[in-house]
Each structure stands twice: as C-alpha cells, then as structure tokens.
N, C-alpha and C positions, 0 to 999 in steps of 0.2 A: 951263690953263683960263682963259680971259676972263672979264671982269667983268660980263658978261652974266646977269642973272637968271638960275639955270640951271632946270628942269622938271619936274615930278615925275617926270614916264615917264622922264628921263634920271640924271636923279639914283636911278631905284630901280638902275641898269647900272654905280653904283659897282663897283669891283672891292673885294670883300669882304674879300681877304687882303692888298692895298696899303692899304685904307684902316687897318686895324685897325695895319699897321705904320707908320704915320702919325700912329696913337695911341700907338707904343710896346709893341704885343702883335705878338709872334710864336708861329710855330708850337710844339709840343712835339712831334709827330711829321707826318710826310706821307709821305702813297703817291700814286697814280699819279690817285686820284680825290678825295680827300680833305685834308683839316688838321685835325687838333686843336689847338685851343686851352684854355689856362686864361682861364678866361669873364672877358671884359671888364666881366661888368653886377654879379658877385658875387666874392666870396672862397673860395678852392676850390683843391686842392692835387692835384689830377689832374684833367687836364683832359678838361672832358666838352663841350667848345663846338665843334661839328661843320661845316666850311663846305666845300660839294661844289665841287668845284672844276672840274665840266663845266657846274652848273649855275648858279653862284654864288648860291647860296641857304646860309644859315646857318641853326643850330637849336644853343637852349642844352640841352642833354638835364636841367638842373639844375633849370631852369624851366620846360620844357614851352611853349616858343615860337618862332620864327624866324621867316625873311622874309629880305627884299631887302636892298642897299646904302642905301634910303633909311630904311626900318624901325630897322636899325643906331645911324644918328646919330639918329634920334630916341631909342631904348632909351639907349644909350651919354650921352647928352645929356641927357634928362630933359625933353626940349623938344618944344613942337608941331611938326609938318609942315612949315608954314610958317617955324618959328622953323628949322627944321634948313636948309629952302629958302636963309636967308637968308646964315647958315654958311656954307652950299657957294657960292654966289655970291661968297663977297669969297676963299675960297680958290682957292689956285692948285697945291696940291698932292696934289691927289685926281688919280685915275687910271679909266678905264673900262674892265668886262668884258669882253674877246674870246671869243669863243665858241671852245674847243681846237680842232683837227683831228685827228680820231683816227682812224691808220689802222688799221682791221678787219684781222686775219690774214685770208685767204683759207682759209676752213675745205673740206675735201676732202668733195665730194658723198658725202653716204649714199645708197646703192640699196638701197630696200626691195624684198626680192623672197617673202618668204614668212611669214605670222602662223599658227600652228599651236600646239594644247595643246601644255604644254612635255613633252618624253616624253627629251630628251636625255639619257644620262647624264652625259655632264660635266656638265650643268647642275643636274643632281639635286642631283649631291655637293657643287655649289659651294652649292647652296640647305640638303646637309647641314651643311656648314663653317660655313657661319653662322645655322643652327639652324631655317632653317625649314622647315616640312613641305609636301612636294608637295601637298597639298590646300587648303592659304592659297596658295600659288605659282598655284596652276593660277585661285582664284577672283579674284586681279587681275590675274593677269600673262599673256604669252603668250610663247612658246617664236619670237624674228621672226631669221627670216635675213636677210641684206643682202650687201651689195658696196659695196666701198671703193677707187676705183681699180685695179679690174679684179682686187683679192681677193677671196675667201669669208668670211664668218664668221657665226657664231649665237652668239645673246645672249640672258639674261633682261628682254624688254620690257613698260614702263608707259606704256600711252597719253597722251597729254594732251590737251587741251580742243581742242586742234586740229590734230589728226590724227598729229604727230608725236610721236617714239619715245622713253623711256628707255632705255639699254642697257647691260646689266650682265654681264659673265662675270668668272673667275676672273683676268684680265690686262684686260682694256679698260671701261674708263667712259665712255662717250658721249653723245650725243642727235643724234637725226634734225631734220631742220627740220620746218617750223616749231618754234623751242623754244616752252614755253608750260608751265602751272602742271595739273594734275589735278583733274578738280573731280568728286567721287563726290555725288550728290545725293541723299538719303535722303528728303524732304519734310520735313526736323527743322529744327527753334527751335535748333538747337545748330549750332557751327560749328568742324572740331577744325583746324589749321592744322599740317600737319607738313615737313620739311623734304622727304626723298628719298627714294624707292622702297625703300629698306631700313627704314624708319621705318615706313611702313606696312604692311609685311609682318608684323614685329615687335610693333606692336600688335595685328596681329589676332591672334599667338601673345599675346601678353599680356593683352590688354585687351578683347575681342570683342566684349564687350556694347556699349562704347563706340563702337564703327564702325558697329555696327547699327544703333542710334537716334541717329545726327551726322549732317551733312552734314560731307564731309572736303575740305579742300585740300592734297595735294602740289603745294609749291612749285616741289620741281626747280631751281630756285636762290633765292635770295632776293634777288636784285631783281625778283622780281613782288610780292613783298611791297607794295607802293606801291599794287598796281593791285588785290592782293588787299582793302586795306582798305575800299575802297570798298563791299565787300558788306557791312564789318560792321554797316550798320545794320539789314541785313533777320534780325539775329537776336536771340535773346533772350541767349545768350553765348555769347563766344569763348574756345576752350580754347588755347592754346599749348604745342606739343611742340617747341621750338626744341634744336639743338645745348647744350651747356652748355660751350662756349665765348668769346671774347670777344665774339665777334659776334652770334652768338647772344642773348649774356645784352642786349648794348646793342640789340638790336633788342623786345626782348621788353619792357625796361624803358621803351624809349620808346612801344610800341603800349598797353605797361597803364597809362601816364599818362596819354595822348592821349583814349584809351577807354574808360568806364567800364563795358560790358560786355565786356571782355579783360581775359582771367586766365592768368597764366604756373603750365602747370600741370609745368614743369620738374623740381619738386621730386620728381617722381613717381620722377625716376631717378638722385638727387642720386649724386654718388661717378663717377657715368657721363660719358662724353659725349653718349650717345645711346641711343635704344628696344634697337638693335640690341645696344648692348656690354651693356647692363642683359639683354639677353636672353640671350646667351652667356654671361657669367657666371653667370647663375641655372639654365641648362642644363646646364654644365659641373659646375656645383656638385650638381647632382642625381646625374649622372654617378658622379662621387667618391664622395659617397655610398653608392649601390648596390655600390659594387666594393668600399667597404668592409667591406659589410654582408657579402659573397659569401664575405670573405677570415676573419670571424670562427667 
C-alpha cells in the first residue's frame, strides 16, 4: 500500500482474514465458505467470530454485530472512522478483498413431466417408514414424475415459491429449479420457519393446530435464511424449528439475538435432531406398546 490517504469505500475491501492475521488471530477452523475465529474484541474460548469468506463480511455471534474490513479496525481499535482512516494510510501491510471464483458443478437438467395426488405404492410405504400418513402427504405434497437425462422417476414433491420442486423417495434427495424457500400463507401474526419437507409433514402429524393458525416457511435449505429474515418484521412472532445440530443451533442463536420477535422453539424436540426423528420415535414407541399389551 502507498502512503496515500487511503478511503473509506476502499478501506471497507480490507481482506478480513489477512488483516486479522496481521493482528496475530488466526483461524480455529475453515471450510470452503467460512472461518471461525476466537474473537478478537473479547475473551472466549471457542470460537464464535464468523467471517464469510465469498463475502468478506464478519459477525461476532458473542456480540451480535459485524460489518466490513473497515468496521473491524475501528471495533478492534476502539477508534473513530477517521482515526482507523489514518492507521491504514501509514500502513503498508494490509492486503485487499478479491471476490473467489466459484466454479458451479453443472447440475443435470430436471424434466418435470407429471404432478398427480400421490397414489404410488412405493411411495406410500416410504411416507409409512417415516411415519406419515397419506392424508398429511396428499395435503402438502404431490405424487411429480420427472426425467433426468433421458431416465424415469417419481418422487414425493413440495412446491416452492417459485414453481420449483422438492423431491423425495426412498433413494434420491433433489430439487428441480428454480431452487427457492416454501412459503404456506395462512393470514397469521405468527411466522413458523422449518427446515425441509420432512419437518413439515411431521408437524402437521404432531403439532396441527400450529400449521393452521402460522404462516409457515420451508427453507429447503438454509441459505435462504438471509432473504427469509426480511419478512420478520411483518409479524408479531417468529417460531424456530431448526435442526438441533451445529448449524442449526448457530443459526437460531444468532436470529434470536438479532430479533426480538424470534424464538428458537427447538426445545420442542430436545434429545432429537429433528420434527421427523421426534416423530418416529414416538410412533415407534407407541407401536411397542400395543404389541406389548397384545403379548400380556
């Protein structure tokens, strides 16, 4: 870097994970999008300090904050804007963001060719294996045939907000394009956010009442989670059925910081990872039951 004043706009394009190793923090893990760090601003012994590494934006999950390269030195420094400005002008060992290049797999065309009530048998039993009843099945889902490079197959499908597929059988997990999030609209003040088409099927064996007075989001994956938040203002609250997983928990813990109408209603299926295992087990368990009752 030259001794050149340097800008705000270009100063926010510090590169977040050179500069912080320029302070002496490094990573404690990374993957292919991400870094954890142990937070540079506090004392903490796992590290909850998040910096995306397509986007180069950081977030302390400790403190409920984040921002840019230039946000950084000023948090890390304790100094104004300007004071941070001054910093990076006499430095000459700062480094700038390059945007990755990330090359897409070439995903294999889906051909939707047929949406029909679901009446299949192998899909019945796949809907008995994991305990749900053709008449929840039949009220969100559809029975859709497709082509996959000049194969056949049928699947259990959940629309999405824009036009394209979930698709589920006893061997294949997919989505048709457009990918996109579910969005069930009820006219409710309530807003239930779940993960994946097994999650809501699972609720509506468990929890009925609930689906009927919420509006619901199936994520379908959770990076729509970003775009889902934007709605939480138009409600009065948001319920959380996340995974109870890592990812899961770190995403539920940062939206019920951020939001004070979001509630992580997780515990609902503690012991589980999800709607669906909490529902086999309790069906299974029923099960047992009766055949013991048969056997006395």
């Amino acid at each position: 870097m030259n001794s050149k004043r340097i800008t705000c706009e270009r100063a926010r394009k510090l590169s977040i994970v050179k500069t912080l190793a320029s302070f002496g923090h490094f990573p404690s893990r990374t993957t292919e999008k991400e870094a954890w760090f142990l937070s540079p601003l506090r004392s903490e012994t796992q590290a909850s300090f998040k910096v995306s590494l397509l986007l180069n934006k950081w977030y302390d999950h400790g403190l409920g904050t984040g921002g840019n390269g230039l946000d950084l030195i000023v948090a890390m420094k304790k100094c104004s804007v300007r004071e941070a400005l001054e910093l990076l002008s006499k430095e000459k060992d700062f480094f700038f963001f390059q945007q990755p290049i990330l090359k897409k797999p070439k995903r294999p065309e889906i051909k939707i060719l047929e949406m029909k009530p679901i009446q299949h048998q192998g899909l019945i039993q796949y809907m008995d294996a994991r305990m749900i009843s053709i008449q929840t099945a039949q009220r969100y889902c559809k029975e859709v045939h497709y082509q996959i490079i000049g194969k056949f197959y049928f699947s259990i499908g959940l629309q999405n907000k824009e036009g394209g597929w979930e698709l589920r059988n006893k061997y294949f997990k997919i989505s048709s394009s457009p990918k996109a999030y579910t969005y069930l609209k009820n006219n409710a003040d309530r807003l239930i956010i779940i993960e994946g088409m097994f999650d809501l099927l699972s609720m509506a064996e468990l929890y009925p009442n609930q689906l009927e007075n919420s509006d619901v989001i199936v994520l379908n994956s959770l990076s729509f989670l970003q775009a889902v938040s934007e709605l939480f203002e138009n409600y009065k609250e948001v319920e959380l059925y996340l995974d109870q997983d890592e990812s899961g928990r770190m995403h539920s813990k940062e939206l019920t910081d951020r939001y004070s109408n979001v509630k992580d209603k997780s515990d609902c299926y503690i012991g589980y990872k999800d709607l669906n295992e909490q529902l086999i087990s309790i069906r299974k368990g029923k099960e047992m039951i009766k055949k013991i009752k048969k056997l006395r």
